[in-house]
C-alpha positions as CSV (number, residue, x, y, z in Angstrom):
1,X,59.0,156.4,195.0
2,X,58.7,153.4,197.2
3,X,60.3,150.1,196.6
4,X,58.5,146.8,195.3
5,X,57.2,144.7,197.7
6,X,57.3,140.7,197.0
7,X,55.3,138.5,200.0
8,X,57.2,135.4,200.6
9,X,55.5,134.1,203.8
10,X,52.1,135.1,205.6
11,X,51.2,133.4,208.8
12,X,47.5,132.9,207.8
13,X,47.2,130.9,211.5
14,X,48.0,134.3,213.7
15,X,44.7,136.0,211.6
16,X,43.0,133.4,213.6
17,X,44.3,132.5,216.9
18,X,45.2,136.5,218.1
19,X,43.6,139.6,217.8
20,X,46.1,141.5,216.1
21,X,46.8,144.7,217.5
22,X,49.8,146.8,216.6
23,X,52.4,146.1,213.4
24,X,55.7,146.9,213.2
25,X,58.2,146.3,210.3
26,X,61.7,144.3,211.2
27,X,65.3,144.0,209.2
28,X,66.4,140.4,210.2
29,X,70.2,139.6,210.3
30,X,70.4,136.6,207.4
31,X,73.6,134.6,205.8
32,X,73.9,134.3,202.4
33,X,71.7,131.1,201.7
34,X,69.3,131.9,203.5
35,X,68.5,135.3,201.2
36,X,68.9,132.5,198.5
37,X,66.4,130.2,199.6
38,X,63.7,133.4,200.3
39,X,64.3,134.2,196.8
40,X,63.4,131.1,195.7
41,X,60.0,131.5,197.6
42,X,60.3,128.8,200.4
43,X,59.9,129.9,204.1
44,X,57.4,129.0,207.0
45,X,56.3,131.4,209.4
46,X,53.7,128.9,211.1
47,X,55.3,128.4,214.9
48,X,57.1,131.5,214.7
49,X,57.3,134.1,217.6
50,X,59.2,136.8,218.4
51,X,61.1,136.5,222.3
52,X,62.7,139.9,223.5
53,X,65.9,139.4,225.5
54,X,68.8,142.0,226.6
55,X,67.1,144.9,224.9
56,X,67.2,142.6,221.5
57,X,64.5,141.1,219.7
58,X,64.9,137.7,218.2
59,X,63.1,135.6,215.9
60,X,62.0,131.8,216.9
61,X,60.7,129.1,214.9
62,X,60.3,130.2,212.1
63,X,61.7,127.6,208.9
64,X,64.0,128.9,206.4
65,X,64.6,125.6,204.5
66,X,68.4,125.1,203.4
67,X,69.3,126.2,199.9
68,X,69.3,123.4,197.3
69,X,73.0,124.2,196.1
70,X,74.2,125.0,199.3
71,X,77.5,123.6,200.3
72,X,79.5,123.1,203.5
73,X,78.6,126.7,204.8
74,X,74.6,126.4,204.6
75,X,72.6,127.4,207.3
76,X,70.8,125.5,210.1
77,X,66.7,125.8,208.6
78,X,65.1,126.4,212.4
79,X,68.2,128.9,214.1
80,X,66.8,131.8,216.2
81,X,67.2,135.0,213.9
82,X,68.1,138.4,215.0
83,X,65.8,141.4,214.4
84,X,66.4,144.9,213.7
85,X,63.9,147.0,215.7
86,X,64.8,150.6,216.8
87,X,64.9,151.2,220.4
88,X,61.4,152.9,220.3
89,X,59.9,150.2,218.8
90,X,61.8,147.7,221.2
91,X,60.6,149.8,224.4
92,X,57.0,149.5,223.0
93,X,57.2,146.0,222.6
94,X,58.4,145.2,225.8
95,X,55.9,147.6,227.5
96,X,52.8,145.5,225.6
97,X,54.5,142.1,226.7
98,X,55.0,143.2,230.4
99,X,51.9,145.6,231.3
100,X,49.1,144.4,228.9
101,X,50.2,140.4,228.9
102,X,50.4,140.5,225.0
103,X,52.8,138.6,222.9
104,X,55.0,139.0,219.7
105,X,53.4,137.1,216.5
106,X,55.8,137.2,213.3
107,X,52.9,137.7,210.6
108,X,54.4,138.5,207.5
109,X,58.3,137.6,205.5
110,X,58.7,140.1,202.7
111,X,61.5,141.7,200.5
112,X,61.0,145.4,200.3
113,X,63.1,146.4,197.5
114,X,66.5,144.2,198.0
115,X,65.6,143.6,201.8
116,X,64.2,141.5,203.8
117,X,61.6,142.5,206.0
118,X,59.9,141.1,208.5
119,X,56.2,142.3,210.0
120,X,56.2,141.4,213.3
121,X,52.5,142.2,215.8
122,X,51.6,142.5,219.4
123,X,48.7,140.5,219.9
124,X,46.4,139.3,222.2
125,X,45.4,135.3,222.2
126,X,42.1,134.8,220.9
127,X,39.9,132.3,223.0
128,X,37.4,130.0,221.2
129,X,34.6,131.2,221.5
130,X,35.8,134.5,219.8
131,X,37.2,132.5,216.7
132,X,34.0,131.0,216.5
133,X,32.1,134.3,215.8
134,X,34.6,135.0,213.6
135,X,34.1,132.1,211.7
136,X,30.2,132.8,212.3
137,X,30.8,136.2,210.7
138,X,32.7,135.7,208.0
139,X,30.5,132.5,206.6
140,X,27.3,135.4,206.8
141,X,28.8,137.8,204.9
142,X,30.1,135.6,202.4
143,X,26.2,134.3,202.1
144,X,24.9,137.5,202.3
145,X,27.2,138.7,199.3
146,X,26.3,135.1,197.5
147,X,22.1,136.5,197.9
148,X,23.5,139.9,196.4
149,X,24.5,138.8,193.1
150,X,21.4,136.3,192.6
């Protein structure tokens, strides 16, 4: 039976500036009021990126607002996060970022069950004319499906 999954954050911004390629799902090393504020829903995952150093992967920028009825030991909102990745999926990472000039986009914050999880994608930076088709695309089809039920 697998455990309930509850979405938190989605970075709806990486959908559209990279071509996402490959996913992979991340523990994150948290303190106590940050789990506290996730539960209460709040996170932003907007500039966040994951940067690979000494065989570790750690997460950056992403905004984990203080908890309300935090006291003296709440965290800092913005603090670089560490990720729990299996060496496979560290060597694979690090293989996309060096030979194929990729980069690490954090796309999704989720609790799986009582974790936190973290999906985390190699991808490769769109350029514009790219997210203009996209766009181009996705307004036809929603026009097209608009004609259909007329």
């Amino acid at each position: 039976m697998s455990k309930p999954i509850r979405t938190i954050a989605r970075n709806k911004k990486a959908r559209h500036d990279y071509e996402l390629l490959d996913s992979f799902e991340a523990g994150m090393v948290l303190t106590g009021t940050e789990v506290k504020s996730l539960r209460s829903g709040k996170a932003s995952l907007r500039e966040a990126h994951v940067r690979l150093q000494k065989n570790e992967a750690w997460l950056v920028g992403a905004n984990i607002p203080t908890y309300t009825h935090g006291g003296i030991e709440n965290h800092e909102p913005t603090r670089q996060r560490k990720l729990l990745l299996s060496k496979r999926e560290l060597k694979k990472l690090k293989q996309g970022i060096q030979e194929k000039g990729l980069t690490v986009v954090a796309t999704q914050i989720y609790f799986k069950g009582p974790w936190v999880k973290l999906e985390i994608s190699l991808a490769r930076g769109k350029k514009k004319q790219d997210k203009r088709e996209n766009l181009k695309k996705s307004q036809d089809s929603r026009e097209m499906d608009r004609a259909r039920r007329r």
